[in-house]
Every structure is written in structure tokens, then in C-alpha cells.
C-alpha positions as a printed NumPy array, in Angstrom:
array([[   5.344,  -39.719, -116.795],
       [   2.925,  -37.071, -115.829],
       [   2.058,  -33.851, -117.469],
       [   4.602,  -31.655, -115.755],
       [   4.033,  -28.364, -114.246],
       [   5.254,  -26.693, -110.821],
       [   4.142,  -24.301, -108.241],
       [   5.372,  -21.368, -106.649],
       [   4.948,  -22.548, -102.945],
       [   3.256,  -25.143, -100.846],
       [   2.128,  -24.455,  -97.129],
       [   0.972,  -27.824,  -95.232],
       [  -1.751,  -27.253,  -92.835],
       [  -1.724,  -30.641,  -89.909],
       [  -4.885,  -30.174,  -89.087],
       [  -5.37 ,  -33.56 ,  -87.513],
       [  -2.7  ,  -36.415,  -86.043],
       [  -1.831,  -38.741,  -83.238],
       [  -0.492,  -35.637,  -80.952],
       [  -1.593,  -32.283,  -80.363],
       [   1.371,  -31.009,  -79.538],
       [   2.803,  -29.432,  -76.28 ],
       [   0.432,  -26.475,  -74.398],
       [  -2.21 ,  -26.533,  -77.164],
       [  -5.836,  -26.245,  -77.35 ],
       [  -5.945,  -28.718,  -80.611],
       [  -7.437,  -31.662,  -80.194],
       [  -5.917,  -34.986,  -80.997],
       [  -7.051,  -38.117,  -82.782],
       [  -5.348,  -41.388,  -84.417],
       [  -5.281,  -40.284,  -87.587],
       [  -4.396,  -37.632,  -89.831],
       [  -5.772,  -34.499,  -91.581],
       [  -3.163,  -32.463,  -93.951],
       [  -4.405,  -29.349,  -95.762],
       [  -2.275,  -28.051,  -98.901],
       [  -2.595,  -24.458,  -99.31 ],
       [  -0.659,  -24.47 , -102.987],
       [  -0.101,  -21.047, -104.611],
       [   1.028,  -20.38 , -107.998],
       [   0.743,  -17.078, -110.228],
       [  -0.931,  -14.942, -107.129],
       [  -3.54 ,  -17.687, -106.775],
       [  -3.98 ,  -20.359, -104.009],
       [  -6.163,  -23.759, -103.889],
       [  -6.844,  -25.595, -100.982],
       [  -6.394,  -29.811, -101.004],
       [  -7.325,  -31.911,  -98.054],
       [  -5.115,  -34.873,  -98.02 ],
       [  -7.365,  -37.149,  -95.489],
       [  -9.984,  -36.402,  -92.931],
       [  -9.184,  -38.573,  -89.837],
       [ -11.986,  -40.563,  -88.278],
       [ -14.115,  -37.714,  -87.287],
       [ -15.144,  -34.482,  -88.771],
       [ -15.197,  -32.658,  -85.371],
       [ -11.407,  -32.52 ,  -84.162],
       [ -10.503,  -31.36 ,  -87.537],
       [ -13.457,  -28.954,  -87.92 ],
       [ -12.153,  -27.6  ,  -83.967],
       [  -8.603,  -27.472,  -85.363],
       [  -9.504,  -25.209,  -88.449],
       [ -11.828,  -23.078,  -85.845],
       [  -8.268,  -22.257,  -83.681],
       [  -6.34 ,  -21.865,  -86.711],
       [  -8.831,  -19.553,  -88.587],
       [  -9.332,  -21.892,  -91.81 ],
       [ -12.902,  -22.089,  -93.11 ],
       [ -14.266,  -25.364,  -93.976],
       [ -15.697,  -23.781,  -97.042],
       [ -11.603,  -22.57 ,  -98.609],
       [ -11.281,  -26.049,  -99.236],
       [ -11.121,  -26.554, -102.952],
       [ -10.843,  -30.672, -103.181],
       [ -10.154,  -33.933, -100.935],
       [  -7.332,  -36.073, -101.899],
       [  -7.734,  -39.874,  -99.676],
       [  -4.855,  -41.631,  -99.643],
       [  -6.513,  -45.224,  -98.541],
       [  -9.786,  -46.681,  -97.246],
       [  -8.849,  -46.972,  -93.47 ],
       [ -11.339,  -45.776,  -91.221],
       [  -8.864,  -43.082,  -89.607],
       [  -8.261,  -41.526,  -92.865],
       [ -11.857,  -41.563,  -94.32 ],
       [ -13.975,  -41.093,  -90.955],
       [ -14.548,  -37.581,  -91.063],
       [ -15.154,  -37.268,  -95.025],
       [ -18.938,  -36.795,  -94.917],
       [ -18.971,  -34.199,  -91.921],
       [ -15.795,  -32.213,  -93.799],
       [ -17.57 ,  -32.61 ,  -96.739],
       [ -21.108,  -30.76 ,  -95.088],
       [ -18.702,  -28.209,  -93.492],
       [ -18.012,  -27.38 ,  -96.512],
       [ -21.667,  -26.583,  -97.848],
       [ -20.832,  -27.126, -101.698],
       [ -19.883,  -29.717, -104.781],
       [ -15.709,  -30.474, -104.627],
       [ -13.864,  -33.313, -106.268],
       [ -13.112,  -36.187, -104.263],
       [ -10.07 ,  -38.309, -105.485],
       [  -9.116,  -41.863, -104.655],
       [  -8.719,  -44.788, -105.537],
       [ -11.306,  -47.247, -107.243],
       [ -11.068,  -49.408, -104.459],
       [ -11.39 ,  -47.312, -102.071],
       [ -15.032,  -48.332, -100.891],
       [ -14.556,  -52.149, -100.498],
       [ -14.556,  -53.56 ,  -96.898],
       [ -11.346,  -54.397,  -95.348],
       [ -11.092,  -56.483,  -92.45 ],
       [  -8.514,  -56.97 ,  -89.967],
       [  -8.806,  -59.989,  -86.737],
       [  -6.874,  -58.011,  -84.242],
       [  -7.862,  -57.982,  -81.631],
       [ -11.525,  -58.822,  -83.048],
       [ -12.866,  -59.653,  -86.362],
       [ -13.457,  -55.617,  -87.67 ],
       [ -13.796,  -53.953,  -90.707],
       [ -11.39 ,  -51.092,  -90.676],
       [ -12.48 ,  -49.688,  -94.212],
       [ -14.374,  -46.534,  -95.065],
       [ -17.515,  -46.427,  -92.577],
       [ -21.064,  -47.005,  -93.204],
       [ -21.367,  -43.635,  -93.148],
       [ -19.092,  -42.521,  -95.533],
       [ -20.874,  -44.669,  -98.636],
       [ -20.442,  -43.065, -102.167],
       [ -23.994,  -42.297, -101.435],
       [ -23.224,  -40.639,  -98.665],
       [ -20.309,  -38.644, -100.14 ],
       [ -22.203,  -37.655, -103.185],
       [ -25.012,  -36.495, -101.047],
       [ -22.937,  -34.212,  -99.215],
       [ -21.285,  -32.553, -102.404],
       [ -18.533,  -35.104, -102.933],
       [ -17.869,  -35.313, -106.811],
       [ -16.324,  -38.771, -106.783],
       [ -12.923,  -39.213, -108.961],
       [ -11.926,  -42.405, -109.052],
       [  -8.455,  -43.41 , -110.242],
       [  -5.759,  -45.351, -109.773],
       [  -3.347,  -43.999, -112.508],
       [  -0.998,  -40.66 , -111.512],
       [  -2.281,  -37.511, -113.013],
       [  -2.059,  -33.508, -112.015],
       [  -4.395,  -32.394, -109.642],
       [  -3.423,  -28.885, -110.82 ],
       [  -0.081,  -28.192, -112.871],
       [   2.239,  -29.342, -109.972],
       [   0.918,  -31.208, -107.715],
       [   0.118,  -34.495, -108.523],
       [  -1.834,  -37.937, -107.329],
       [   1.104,  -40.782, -107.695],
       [  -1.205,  -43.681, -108.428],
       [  -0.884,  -46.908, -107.067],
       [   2.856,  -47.669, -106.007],
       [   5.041,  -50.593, -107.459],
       [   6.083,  -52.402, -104.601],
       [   9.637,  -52.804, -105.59 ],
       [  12.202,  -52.123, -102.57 ],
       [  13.081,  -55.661, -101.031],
       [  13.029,  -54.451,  -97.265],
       [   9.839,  -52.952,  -97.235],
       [   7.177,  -55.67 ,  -96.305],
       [   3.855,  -53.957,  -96.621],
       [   1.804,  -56.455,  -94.611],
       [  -0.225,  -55.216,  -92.09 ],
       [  -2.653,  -58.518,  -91.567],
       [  -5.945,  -56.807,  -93.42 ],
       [  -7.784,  -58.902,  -95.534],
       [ -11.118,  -59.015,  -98.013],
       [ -13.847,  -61.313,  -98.621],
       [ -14.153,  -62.467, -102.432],
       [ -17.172,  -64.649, -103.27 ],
       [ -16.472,  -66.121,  -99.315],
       [ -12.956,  -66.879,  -99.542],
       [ -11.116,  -64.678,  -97.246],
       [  -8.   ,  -62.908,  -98.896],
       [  -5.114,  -61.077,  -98.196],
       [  -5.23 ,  -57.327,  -98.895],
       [  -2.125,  -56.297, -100.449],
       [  -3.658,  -52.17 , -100.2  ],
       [  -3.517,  -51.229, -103.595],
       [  -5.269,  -48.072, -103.049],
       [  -2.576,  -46.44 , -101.131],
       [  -1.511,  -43.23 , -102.984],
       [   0.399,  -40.197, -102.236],
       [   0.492,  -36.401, -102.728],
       [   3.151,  -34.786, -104.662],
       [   3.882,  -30.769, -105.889],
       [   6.998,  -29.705, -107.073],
       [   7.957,  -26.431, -106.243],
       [   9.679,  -24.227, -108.621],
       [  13.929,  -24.062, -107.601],
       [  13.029,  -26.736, -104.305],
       [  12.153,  -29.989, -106.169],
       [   9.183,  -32.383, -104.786],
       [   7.232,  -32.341, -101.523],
       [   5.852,  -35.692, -101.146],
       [   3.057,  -36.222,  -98.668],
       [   1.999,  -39.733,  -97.501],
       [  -1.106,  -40.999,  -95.872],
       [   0.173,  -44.267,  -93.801],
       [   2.883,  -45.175,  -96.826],
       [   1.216,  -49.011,  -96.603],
       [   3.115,  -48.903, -100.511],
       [   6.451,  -48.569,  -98.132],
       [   7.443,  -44.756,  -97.923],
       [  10.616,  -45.32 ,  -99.871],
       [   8.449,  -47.073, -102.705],
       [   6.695,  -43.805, -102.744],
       [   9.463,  -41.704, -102.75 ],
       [  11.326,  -43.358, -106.071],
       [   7.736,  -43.71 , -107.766],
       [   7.231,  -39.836, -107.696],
       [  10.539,  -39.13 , -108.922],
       [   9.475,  -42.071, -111.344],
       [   6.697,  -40.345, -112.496],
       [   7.432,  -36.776, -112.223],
       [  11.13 ,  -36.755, -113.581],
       [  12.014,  -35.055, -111.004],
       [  15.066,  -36.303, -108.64 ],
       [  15.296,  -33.575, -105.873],
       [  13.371,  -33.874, -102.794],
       [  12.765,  -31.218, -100.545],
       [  10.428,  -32.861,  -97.92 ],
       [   9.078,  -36.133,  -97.355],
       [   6.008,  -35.928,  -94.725],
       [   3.105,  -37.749,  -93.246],
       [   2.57 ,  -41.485,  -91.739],
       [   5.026,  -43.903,  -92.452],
       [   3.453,  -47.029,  -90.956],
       [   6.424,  -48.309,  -89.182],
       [   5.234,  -48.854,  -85.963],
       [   5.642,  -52.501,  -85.248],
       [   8.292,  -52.664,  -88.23 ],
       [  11.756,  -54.655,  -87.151],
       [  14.639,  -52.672,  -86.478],
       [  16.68 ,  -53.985,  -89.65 ],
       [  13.64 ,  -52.027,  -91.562],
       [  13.689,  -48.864,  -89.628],
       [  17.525,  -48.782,  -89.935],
       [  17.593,  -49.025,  -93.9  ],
       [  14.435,  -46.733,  -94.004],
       [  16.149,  -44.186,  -92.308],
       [  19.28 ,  -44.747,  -94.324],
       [  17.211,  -44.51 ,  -97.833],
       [  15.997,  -41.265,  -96.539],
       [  19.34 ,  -39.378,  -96.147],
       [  20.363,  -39.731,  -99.237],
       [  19.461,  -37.137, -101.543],
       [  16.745,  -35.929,  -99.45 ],
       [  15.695,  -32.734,  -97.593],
       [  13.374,  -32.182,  -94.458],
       [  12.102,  -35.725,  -92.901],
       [   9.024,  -34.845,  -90.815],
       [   6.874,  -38.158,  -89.799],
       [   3.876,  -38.657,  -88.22 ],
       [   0.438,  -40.568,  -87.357],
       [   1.47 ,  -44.127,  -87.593],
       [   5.437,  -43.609,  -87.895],
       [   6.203,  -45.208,  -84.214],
       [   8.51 ,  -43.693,  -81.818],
       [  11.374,  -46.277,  -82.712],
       [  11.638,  -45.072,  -86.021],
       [  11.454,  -41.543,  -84.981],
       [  14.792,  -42.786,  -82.661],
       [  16.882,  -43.556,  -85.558],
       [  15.635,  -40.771,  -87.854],
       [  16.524,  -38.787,  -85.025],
       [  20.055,  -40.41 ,  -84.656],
       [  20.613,  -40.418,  -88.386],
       [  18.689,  -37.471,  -90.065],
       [  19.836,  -34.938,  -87.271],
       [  17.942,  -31.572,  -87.843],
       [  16.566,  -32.796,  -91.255],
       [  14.3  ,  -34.547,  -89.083],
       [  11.496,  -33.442,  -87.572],
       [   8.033,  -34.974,  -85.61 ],
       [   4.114,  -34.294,  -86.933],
       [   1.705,  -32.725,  -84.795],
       [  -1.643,  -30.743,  -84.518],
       [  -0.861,  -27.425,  -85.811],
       [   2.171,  -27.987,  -87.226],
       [   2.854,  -26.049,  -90.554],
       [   5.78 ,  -26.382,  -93.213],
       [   6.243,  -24.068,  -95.493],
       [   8.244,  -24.425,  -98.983],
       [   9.686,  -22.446,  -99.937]])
């Protein structure tokens, strides 16, 4: 279990995802770009959770919304895909000084998918460790849960444990020339607990399988309640026996539901259908408050 802690309030910032939302001047990319704003004892800190595949929607974003690059206090990467890690170094020189960056070990290994091409979808060329360190990243490598700050926490790698969610996506590595399956380890999750509301937990893609992430930070926290489960979901292409017991997981014992990025309209459907107004959609702009 983790060292404990909580926080007064949590304000999620989408600063970046697949829509822009309606009559807005935000711009729109596949990907996604969260920014905590987490406040405890009258003061505030600033995570990034992901930074897209470009620095300049979210940079655009934060210019509309009246964020400065430089409030940004760390950078939390939930995976190695190129949509999530694109626009690290170009955050990262917005910024204009050292931060932590945390992710997993593996995070900088190539990872290659054959549809529709051979490609490697992994963190770019551009976005080395040399890269990142040269632009004021202070790499922190892990793949063990620890606090961040006293309540908020990095879950670690995710046991894969519920039946129903298959986490294969089709990427794969090469290992001394033999090609491999990539089972996505590095896939890790945001979590604060808010004093009296119980957990916020905030996924990248949830490649672990978002209800694998959801009973790993109660896991690790000790913590049942959850007051809002958020980010991508990765369901798009799932089958509809999937979606269904996703969606059923998810009402019990569970607050706000508010997907995005790589959730899929399908599963939105039957979140919609079985959720009611616990559910909600993602989008540029969007910002959820808890308390």
C-alpha cells in the first residue's frame, strides 16, 4: 500500500482530446492532455498527465484558457504511444525550467504496430531522454506506485486480473530480432483522493483495462470510494460483451463516469444507457471539479 495522504480538491484541466467540443476555438487532436490543478492547505501544484502528439494544440488550448506553460509543476506519462508523448519536448520548452518527469522504465523502447503499415507508434525521435533532459525534463523512472505529493498518487504497473478485459491491441517489440508481443506494461494511472469524496482516478488509454485500474488503486490506496473515473478507456474496437460488463463494473460503487480520447462512441452508447447522468463525454476545455 502507498504512503497515504489526501487533498483538499482536485480541478482537471482537458487541455487536449479527440474533440474540441461544440462552438469552440480549441483545437483538437487524437490524443489527450489532462492538467491537475491539486490544492491542499491554501497551496496548489500543477501535474500534466500526457502531452498529446504535439506541443502546439495544447500550448493554443492553455493560451484560450489563460494557463501558463510555466504553472506546471511536473509531467505524469501514462504510456509510450506517440499521442501521449508527442508534445513532451515542446511542453517541456514552454515551460522554460527543470520539472520531474514520471513514467515508466520502459517508456522509451520502440513499439511497433503493422496496421495499416509497419510503424513505430512509441515515443518519437524527438522526444529521446536526451531530448527530454535537454529541455528541463528530470527523468523519474518507475514502475512501482508511490505519492506524487501526499494524495495523489502514480498506481504502478496494473495486474491484469479481470477475465473480460483483453488488453491486446496488436503492438509488438523487437528483442535481439525476434519480434514480440507487447503486453504494455508501462501503462499507469493517476490517482488523488480527496478528503470526504474518495479517489479520482485518471487514465491515459487504460491499455491495463480501466476496471484493472480502478480495483488496483483502491488496491493500493485502501481506499474503496470512487468519486470519478476519467480519461481514455481504449474500447474502441472492443466487442460488445466487453463494453456491456465494462459499463456494468462501473456502476457499481462508483461516482461520475466521464470518458474520452480512445473510449469509442459504442461504449459511450451503453455508458450512456446504463450510467445515466453519472456519465459524461471528454472534450477540449472540459473541467471537473472535486469537490
Amino acid at each position: 500500500m502507498v504512503q497515504g495522504g489526501e487533498v483538499d480538491s482536485v480541478r482537471i484541466i482537458t487541455l487536449l482530446d479527440d474533440y474540441a467540443g461544440f462552438e469552440t476555438s480549441f483545437y483538437a487532436q487524437h490524443g489527450l492532455a489532462l492538467l491537475l490543478e491539486v490544492c491542499s492547505g491554501g497551496k496548489c501544484r500543477r501535474i500534466l498527465l500526457d502531452a498529446g502528439q504535439d506541443a502546439a494544440p495544447i500550448l493554443h488550448n492553455m493560451e484560450i484558457l489563460g494557463i501558463g506553460p510555466g504553472s506546471i509543476d511536473a509531467v505524469f506519462l501514462s504510456h509510450c504511444h506517440y499521442d501521449h508523448t508527442g508534445g513532451l519536448v515542446g511542453v517541456l520548452s514552454a515551460i522554460g525550467r527543470e520539472i520531474p518527469v514520471i513514467a515508466h522504465p520502459a517508456v522509451f523502447r520502440d513499439n511497433y504496430t503493422f496496421k495499416p503499415f509497419l510503424r513505430n507508434i512509441g515515443v518519437t525521435l524527438e522526444n529521446s531522454q536526451e531530448a527530454v533532459k535537454a529541455a528541463g525534463g528530470q527523468l523519474f523512472l518507475t514502475g512501482e506506485p508511490f505519492a506524487i505529493m501526499p494524495g495523489v498518487f502514480s498506481t504502478g504497473e496494473v495486474p491484469r486480473r479481470i477475465d473480460f478485459e483483453d488488453q491486446g491491441i496488436g503492438t509488438y517489440n523487437l528483442e535481439d530480432g525476434h519480434i514480440t508481443p507487447d503486453p504494455l506494461r508501462d501503462d499507469m494511472s493517476l490517482v488523488v483522493n480527496v478528503t470526504g469524496r474518495g479517489l479520482v482516478i485518471l487514465s491515459g488509454c487504460g491499455h491495463a483495462g480501466i476496471i484493472n485500474i480502478v480495483n488496483h488503486a483502491r488496491e493500493i490506496t485502501g481506499i474503496q470510494k470512487v468519486a470519478v473515473v476519467m480519461g481514455g478507456f481504449h474500447l474502441i474496437g472492443a466487442s460488445e460483451e466487453r463494453i456491456g460488463k465494462t459499463a456494468a463494473a462501473l456502476d457499481r460503487d462508483i461516482g461520475r463516469v466521464i470518458p474520452g480520447h480512445c473510449t469509442g462512441l459504442a461504449a459511450y452508447s451503453e455508458f450512456s444507457r446504463t450510467l445515466g447522468d453519472r456519465f459524461d463525454s471528454l472534450h477540449v476545455g472540459k473541467i471537473v471539479s472535486v469537490p
